[in-house]
C-alpha positions as CSV (number, residue, x, y, z in Angstrom):
1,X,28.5,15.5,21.9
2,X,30.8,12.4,22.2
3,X,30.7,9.8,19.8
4,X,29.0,6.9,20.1
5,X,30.5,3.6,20.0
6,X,28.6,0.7,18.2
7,X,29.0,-2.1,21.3
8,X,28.1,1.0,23.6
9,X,24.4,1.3,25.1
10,X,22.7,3.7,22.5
11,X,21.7,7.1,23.6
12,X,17.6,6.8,23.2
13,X,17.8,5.0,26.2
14,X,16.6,1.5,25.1
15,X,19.0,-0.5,27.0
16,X,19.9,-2.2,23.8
17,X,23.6,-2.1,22.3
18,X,23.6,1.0,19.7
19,X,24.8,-0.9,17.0
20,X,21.0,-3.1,17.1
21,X,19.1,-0.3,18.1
22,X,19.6,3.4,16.2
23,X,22.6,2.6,14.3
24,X,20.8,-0.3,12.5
25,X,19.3,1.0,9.3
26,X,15.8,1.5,8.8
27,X,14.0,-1.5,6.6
28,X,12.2,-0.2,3.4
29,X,9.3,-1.9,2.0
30,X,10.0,-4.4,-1.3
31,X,9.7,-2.2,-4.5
32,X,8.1,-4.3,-7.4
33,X,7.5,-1.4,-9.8
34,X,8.8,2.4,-9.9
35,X,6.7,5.2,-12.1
36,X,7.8,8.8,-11.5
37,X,6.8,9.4,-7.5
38,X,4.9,6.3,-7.3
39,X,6.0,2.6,-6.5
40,X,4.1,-0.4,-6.0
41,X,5.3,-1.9,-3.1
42,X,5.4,-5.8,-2.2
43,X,2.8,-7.7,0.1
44,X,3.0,-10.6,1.6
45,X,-0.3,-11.3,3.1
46,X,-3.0,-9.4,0.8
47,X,-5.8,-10.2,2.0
48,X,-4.7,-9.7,5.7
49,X,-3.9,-6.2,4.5
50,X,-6.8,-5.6,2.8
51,X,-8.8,-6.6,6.1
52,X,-6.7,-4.5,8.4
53,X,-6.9,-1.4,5.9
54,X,-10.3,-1.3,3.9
55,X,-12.5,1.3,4.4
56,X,-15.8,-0.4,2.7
57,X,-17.4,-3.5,2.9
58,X,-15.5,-4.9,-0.4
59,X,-14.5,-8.6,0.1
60,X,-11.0,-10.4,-0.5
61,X,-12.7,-12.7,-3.3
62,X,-15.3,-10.3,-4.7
63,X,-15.3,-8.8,-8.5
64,X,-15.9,-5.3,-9.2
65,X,-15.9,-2.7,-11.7
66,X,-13.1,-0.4,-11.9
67,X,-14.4,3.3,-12.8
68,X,-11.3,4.5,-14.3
69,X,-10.2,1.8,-16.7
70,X,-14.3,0.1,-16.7
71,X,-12.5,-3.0,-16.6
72,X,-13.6,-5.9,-14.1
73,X,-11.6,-6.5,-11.5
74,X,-10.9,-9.1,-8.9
75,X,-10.3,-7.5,-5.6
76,X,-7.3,-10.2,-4.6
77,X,-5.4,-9.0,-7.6
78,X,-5.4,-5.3,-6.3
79,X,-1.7,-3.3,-6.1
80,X,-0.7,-1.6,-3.1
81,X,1.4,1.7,-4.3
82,X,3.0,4.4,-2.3
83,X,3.2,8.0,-3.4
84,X,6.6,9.8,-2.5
85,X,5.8,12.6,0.0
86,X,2.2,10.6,1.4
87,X,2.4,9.2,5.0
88,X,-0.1,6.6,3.6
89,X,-0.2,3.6,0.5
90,X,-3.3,3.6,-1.7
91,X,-5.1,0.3,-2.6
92,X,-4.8,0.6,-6.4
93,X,-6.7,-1.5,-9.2
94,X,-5.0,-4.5,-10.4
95,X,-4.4,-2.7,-13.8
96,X,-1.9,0.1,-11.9
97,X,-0.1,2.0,-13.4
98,X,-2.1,2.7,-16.7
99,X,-5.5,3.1,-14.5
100,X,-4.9,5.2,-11.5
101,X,-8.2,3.9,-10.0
102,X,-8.2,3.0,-6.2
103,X,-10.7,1.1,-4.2
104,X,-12.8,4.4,-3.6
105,X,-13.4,3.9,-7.5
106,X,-14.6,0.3,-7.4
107,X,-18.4,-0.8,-8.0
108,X,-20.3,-4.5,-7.2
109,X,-20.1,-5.8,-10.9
110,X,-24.4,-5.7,-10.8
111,X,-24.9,-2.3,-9.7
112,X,-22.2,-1.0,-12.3
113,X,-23.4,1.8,-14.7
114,X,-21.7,4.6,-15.9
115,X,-24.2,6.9,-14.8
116,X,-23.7,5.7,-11.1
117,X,-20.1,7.3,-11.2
118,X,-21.4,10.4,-12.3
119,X,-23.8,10.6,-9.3
């Protein structure tokens, strides 16, 4: 296979000059913390993320009761970490990394109780 010049059209068939299309290096996400295989990585707009990516009902401005650290919480503060080898980030609680709790582990402040994680 010939080599590809950078002011050439690129190979994938885009139409676009190889040196802004393939050649261009692919953008990583803001680091802000590094532990082991896990990194928090940087958002911008937190609570349009947590909108477009929640899977319950918990609310931008809401308080809730981490299981893992028992701590309370305010969602807004929540860290958004990505785990080497996962195709996905994890909405993690506020106190990441000493509490590895994520919002699957979060409770509404008056229906917390111990005995309702244990369930």
């Amino acid at each position: 296979m010939a080599k590809v010049g950078r002011n050439e059209k690129c190979p994938c068939g885009s139409g676009k000059k190889y040196k802004k299309c393939c050649l261009m290096p692919i953008p990583l996400p803001e680091i802000t913390e590094l532990t082991g295989d896990e990194a928090e990585v940087f958002v911008e707009n937190k609570q349009g993320y947590l909108e477009e990516h929640k899977i319950s009902d918990v609310g931008f401005e809401d308080e809730m009761m981490c299981c893992h650290c028992e701590e309370k919480i305010k969602v807004k503060d929540y860290k958004l970490v990505s785990v080497c080898g996962d195709d996905f980030d994890y909405i993690s609680c506020p106190n990441w990394p000493e509490c590895d709790g994520t919002i699957l582990d979060w409770w509404p402040v008056d229906k917390w109780s111990f005995s309702n994680v244990m369930e």
